[in-house]
C-alpha positions in Angstrom: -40.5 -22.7 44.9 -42.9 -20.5 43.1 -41.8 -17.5 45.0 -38.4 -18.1 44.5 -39.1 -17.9 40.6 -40.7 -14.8 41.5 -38.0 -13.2 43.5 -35.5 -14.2 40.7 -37.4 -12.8 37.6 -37.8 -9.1 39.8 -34.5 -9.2 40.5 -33.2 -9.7 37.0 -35.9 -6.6 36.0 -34.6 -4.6 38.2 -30.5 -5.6 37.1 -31.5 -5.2 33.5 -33.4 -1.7 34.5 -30.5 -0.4 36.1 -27.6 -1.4 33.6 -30.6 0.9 30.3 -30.1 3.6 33.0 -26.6 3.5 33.6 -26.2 2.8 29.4 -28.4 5.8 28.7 -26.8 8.3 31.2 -23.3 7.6 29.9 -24.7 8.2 26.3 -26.3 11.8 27.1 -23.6 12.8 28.6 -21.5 11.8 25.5 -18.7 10.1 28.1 -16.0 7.5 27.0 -16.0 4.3 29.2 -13.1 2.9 27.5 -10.5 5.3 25.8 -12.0 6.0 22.3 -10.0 6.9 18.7 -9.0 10.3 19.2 -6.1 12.8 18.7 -5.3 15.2 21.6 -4.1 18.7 20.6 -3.7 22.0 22.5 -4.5 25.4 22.1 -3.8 28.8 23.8 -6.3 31.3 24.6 -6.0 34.8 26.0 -9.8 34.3 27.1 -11.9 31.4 27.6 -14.6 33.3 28.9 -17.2 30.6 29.8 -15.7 27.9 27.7 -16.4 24.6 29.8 -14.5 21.3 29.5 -16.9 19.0 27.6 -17.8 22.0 25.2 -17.8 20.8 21.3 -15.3 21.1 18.6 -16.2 22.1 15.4 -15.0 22.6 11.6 -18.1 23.9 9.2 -20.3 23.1 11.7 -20.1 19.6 11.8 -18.7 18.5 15.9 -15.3 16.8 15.3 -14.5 16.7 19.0 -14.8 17.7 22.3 -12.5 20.0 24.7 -10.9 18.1 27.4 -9.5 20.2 30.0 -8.5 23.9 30.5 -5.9 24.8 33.0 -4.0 28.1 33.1 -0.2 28.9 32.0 1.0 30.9 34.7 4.1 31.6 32.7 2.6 33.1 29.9 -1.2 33.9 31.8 -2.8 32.5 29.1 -5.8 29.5 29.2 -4.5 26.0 27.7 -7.6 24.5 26.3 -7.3 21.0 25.7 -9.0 19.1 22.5 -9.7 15.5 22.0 -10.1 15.5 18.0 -11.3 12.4 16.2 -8.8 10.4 14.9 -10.2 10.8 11.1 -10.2 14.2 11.0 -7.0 16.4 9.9 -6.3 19.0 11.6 -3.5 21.4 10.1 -1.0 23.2 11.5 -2.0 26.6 10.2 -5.3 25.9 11.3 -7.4 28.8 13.5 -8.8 27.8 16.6 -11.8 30.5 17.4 -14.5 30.6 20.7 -18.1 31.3 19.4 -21.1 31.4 21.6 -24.1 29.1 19.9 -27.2 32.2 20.2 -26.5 35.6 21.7 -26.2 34.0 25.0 -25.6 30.3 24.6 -23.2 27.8 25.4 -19.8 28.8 24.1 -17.8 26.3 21.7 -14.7 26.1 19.8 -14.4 26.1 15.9 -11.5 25.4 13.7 -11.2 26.8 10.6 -9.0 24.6 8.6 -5.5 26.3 7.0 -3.7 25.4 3.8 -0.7 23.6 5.2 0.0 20.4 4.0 1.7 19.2 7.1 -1.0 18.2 9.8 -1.3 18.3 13.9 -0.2 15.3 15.4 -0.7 14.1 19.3 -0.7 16.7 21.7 1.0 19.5 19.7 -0.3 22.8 19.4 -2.8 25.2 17.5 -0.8 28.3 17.3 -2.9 30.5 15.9 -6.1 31.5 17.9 -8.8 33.9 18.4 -10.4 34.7 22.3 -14.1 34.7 23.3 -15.5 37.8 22.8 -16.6 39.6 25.9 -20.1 41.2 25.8 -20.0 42.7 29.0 -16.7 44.4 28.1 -18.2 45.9 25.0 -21.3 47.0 26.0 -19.7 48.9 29.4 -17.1 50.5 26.9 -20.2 51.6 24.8 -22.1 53.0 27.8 -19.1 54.9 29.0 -18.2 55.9 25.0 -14.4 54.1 24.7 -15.7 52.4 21.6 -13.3 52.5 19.0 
């Protein structure tokens, strides 16, 4: 009897040790279990240039959301980054969608710089107005080899 008390209090331990894990990797990663209040929008890049899905969103520096996927338009050869926005937050139509790189070498993000339209974004429509990652590599080879302009 005794050891089955035993067995019984290990076992629930080791449960309740396993389901802080699980809690705690889900929240580092910053996933969703169960859908979340957000607002999918797209926008189009003519380079993403390590952009990563799960990179963060940001207006004024503050993270507003996260991207969600990237695929490639093979009609117009352009990346189609796609942003889960929270709900809360307006996003308007006139709005710039930028790449930055966090440090001179860092992880690359997306930042929004809010327009002046009074009509906003709604589900899944479409930032039209963007600006690319810049490449460092390309600079610095057109520097070396003097194509600088």
């Amino acid at each position: 009897m005794q050891n089955a008390k035993l067995e019984f209090a290990v076992g629930l331990f080791v449960l309740l040790g396993i389901l802080a894990l699980s809690w705690l990797s889900i929240r580092l990663a910053r996933m969703e279990m169960i859908g979340g209040n957000y607002v999918p929008i797209v926008a189009s890049f003519g380079s993403i240039s390590g952009l990563r899905t799960g990179a963060s969103v940001e207006i004024a520096g503050v993270e507003v959301g996260r991207v969600s996927g990237i695929e490639l338009d093979t009609k117009e050869f352009e990346a189609r980054v796609h942003m889960r926005i929270n709900a809360g937050v307006p996003i308007q139509e006139d709005a710039i969608a930028s790449i930055r790189t966090k440090g001179l070498i860092g992880d690359r993000y997306i930042t929004i710089s809010p327009g002046a339209s009074e009509k906003n974004l709604g589900p899944n429509e479409q930032l039209v107005q963007t600006e690319s990652a810049i490449n460092f590599e390309e600079l610095i080879s057109q520097f070396i080899h003097g194509s600088v302009q």
